[in-house]
C-alpha positions in Angstrom: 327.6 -77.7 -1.6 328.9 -76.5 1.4 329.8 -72.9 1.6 333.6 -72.6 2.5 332.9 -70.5 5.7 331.4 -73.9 7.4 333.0 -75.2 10.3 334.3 -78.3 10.6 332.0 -78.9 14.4 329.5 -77.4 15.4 327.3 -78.3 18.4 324.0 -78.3 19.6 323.3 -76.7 23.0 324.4 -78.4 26.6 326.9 -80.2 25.6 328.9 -82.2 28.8 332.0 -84.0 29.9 332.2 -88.5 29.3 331.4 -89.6 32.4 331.4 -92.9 34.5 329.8 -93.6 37.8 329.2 -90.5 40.3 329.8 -87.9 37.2 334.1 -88.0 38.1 335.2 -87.9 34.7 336.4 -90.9 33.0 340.7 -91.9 32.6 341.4 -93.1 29.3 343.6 -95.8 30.1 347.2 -95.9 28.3 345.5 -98.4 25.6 342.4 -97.1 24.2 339.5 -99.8 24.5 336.6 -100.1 21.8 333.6 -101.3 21.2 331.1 -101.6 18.3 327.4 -102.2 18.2 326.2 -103.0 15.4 322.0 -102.4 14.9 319.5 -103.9 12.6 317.2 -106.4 12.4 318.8 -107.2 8.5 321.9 -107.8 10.2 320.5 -110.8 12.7 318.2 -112.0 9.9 321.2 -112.1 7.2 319.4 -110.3 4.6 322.7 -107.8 4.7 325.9 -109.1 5.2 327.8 -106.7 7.9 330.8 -105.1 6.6 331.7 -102.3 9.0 333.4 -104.1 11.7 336.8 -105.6 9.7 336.6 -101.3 8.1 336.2 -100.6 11.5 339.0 -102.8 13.1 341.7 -101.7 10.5 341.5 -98.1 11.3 341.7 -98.7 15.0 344.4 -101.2 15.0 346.2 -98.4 12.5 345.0 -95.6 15.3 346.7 -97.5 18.0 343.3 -98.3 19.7 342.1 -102.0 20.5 338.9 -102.8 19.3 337.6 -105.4 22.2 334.1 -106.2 21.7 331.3 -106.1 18.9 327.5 -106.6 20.0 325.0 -106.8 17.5 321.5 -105.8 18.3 317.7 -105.5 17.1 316.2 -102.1 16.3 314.9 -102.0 19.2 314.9 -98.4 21.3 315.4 -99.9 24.9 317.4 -103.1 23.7 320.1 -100.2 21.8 319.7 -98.0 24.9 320.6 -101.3 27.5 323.9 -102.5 25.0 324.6 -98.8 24.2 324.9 -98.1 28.5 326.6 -101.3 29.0 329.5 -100.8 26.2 329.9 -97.1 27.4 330.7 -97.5 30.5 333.5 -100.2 29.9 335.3 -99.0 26.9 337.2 -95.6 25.9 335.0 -95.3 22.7 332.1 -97.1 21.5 331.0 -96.9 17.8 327.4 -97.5 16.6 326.0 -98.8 13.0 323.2 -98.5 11.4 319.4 -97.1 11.7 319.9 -93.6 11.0 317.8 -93.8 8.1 314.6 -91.9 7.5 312.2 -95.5 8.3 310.3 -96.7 10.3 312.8 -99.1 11.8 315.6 -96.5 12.2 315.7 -95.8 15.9 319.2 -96.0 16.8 319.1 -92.0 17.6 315.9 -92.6 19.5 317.9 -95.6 21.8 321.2 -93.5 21.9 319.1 -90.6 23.6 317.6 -92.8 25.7 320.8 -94.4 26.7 322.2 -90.9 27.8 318.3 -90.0 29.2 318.5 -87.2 26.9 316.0 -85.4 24.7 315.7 -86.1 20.8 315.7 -82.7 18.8 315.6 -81.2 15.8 319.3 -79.9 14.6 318.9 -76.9 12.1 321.8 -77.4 10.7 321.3 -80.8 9.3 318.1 -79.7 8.2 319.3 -77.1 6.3 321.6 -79.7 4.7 318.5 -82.0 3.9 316.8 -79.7 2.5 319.9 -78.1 0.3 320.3 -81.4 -1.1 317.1 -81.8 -2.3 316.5 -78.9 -4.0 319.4 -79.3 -5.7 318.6 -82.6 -7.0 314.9 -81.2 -7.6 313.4 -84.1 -5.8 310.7 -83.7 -3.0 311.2 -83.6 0.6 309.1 -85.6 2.9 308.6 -85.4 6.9 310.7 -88.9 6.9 313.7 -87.0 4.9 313.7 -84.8 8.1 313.6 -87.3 10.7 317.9 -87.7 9.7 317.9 -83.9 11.0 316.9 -85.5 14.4 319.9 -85.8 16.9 320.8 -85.9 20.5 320.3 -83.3 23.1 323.8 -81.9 23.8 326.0 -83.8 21.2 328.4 -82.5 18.5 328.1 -82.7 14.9 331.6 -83.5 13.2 332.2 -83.0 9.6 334.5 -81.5 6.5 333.9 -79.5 3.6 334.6 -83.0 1.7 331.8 -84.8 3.2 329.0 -82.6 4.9 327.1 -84.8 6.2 327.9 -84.8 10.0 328.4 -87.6 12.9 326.8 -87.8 16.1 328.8 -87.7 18.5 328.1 -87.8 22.8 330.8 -88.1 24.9 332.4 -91.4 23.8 330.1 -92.5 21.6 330.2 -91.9 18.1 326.9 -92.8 15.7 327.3 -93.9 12.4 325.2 -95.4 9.2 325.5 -98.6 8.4 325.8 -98.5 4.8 329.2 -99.4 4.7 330.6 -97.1 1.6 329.5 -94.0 3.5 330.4 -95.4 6.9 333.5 -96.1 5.6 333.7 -92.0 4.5 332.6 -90.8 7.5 335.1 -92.9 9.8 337.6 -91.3 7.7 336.9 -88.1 8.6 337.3 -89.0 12.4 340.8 -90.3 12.1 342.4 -87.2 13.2 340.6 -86.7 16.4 341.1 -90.0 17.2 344.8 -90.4 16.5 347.1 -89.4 19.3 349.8 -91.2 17.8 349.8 -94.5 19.1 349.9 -96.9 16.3 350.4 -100.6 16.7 353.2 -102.0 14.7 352.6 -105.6 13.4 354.7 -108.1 11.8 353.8 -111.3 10.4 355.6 -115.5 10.2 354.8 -117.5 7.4 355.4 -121.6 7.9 354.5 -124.7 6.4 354.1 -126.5 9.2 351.0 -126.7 11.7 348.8 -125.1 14.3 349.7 -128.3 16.5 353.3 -128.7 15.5 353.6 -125.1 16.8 351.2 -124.8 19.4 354.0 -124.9 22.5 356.7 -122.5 20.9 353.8 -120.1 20.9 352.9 -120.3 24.1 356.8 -120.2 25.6 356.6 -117.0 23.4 353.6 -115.0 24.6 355.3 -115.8 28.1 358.4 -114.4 27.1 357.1 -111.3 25.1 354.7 -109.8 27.0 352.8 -107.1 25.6 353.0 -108.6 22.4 349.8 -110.3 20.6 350.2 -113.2 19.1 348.2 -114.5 16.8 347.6 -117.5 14.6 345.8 -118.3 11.7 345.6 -121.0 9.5 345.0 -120.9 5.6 342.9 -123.3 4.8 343.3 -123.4 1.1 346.4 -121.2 0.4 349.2 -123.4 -1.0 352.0 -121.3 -0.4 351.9 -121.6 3.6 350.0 -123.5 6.2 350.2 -120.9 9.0 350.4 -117.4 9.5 351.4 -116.0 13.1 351.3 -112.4 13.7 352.7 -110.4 16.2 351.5 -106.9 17.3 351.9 -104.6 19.8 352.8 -100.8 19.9 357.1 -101.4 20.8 358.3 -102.2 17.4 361.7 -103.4 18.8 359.5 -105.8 20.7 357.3 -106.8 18.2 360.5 -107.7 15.8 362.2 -109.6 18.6 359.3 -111.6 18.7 359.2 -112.9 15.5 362.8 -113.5 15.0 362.1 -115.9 18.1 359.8 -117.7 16.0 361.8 -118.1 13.0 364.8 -119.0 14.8 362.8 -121.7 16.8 361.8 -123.2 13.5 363.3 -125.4 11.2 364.7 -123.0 8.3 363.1 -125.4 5.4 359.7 -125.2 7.1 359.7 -121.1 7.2 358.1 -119.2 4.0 359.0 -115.8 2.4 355.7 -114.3 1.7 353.9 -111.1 1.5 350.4 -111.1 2.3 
């Protein structure tokens, strides 16, 4: 239990500005990029199917921030520090998952210091945590239960009375498990810093016809609507439409103009009132 006096962040020492190239800090750009890498060697060996990145992608499209790219990579430390740099420095945020364990094979703290040539040190605070858990739950502690008390040189520690535990984060990087129940927790806790307010709006087309029957209006319409994704997908055992064709983008006026383009370009009969 955390005592109600906790703060929400707290930081270890020498913490510094996101930067890119020459140390001039870095513009977000008027729509937020991310990335995600993924890490663990169960992941690329499909022992465990990944879950985090369609959790992941819902929150950002909701937050108003594209998710562009997902790498998925060994636990490796130089291979997490190479993919780590490289996502970095061409996204707004980057968001990691997995090996923050206590084994052998969780590194990812280990790469993400490297990535930043940073030290790895021992955070009191989540140590105290550690070690108030298991005395609580009477169990022993081990030198491996520590090792999750191991964090970056200079990054902060976000949390909430709700959930404790905290989340790594350096600069634009934010590090988090990959067990997707408490990844999906602790992303929730990072909505609010994350939101400034720029929420996509999205509104979907149903039709019985084809991708190919289709295929042109689409393209006349991402021509004509620009600024809008558009999307389509087809349903490959659903019986009550063939296609669905979405349309997002932040103007909702826009978005809404874009698929009453659609349904007026199609025949009435082949169009399908549904809720998905």
């Amino acid at each position: 239990m955390v005592p109600p006096e906790a703060p929400s962040h707290f930081e270890v020492p020498e913490t510094g500005l996101r930067t890119i190239d020459h140390g001039m800090p870095r513009l977000m750009s008027v729509e937020r990029k991310a990335a995600m890498l993924v890490i663990g060697n169960e992941v690329l060996t499909g022992k465990v199917e990944e879950k985090n990145v369609a959790v992941l992608a819902r929150v950002l499209f909701e937050l108003g921030i594209a998710l562009r790219r997902v790498v998925v990579c060994v636990d490796e430390i130089d291979v997490i520090a190479r993919d780590l740099n490289e996502l970095r420095e061409t996204h707004d945020l980057v968001f990691t998952s997995g090996g923050v364990g206590p084994t052998h094979d969780d590194v990812t703290v280990d790469g993400v210091a490297a990535a930043f040539g940073r030290q790895v040190v021992r955070s009191q605070e989540v140590e105290k945590l550690i070690r108030r858990y298991h005395e609580a739950k009477g169990e022993p502690l081990t030198d491996a239960h520590l090792r999750m008390a191991n964090v970056v040189e200079g990054c902060r520690l976000v949390r909430e009375a709700a959930l404790p535990w905290p989340t790594l984060v350096l600069e634009n990087v934010y590090v988090l498990p990959g067990v997707p129940q408490i990844f999906e927790m602790k992303l929730a806790v990072l909505k609010d810093e994350l939101d400034e307010g720029d929420a996509f709006t999205s509104e979907a087309v149903y039709t019985q016809l084809d991708e190919g029957s289709i295929a042109e209006t689409l393209h006349d319409l991402t021509r004509d609507f620009p600024g809008v994704l558009i999307g389509s997908y087809l349903a490959f055992r659903e019986t009550a439409y063939r296609v669905k064709v979405t349309f997002d983008g932040r103007d909702a006026e826009r978005v809404h103009a874009a698929a009453e383009a659609l349904r007026k370009a199609l025949p009435a009969e082949s169009l399908v009132d549904y809720e998905g």
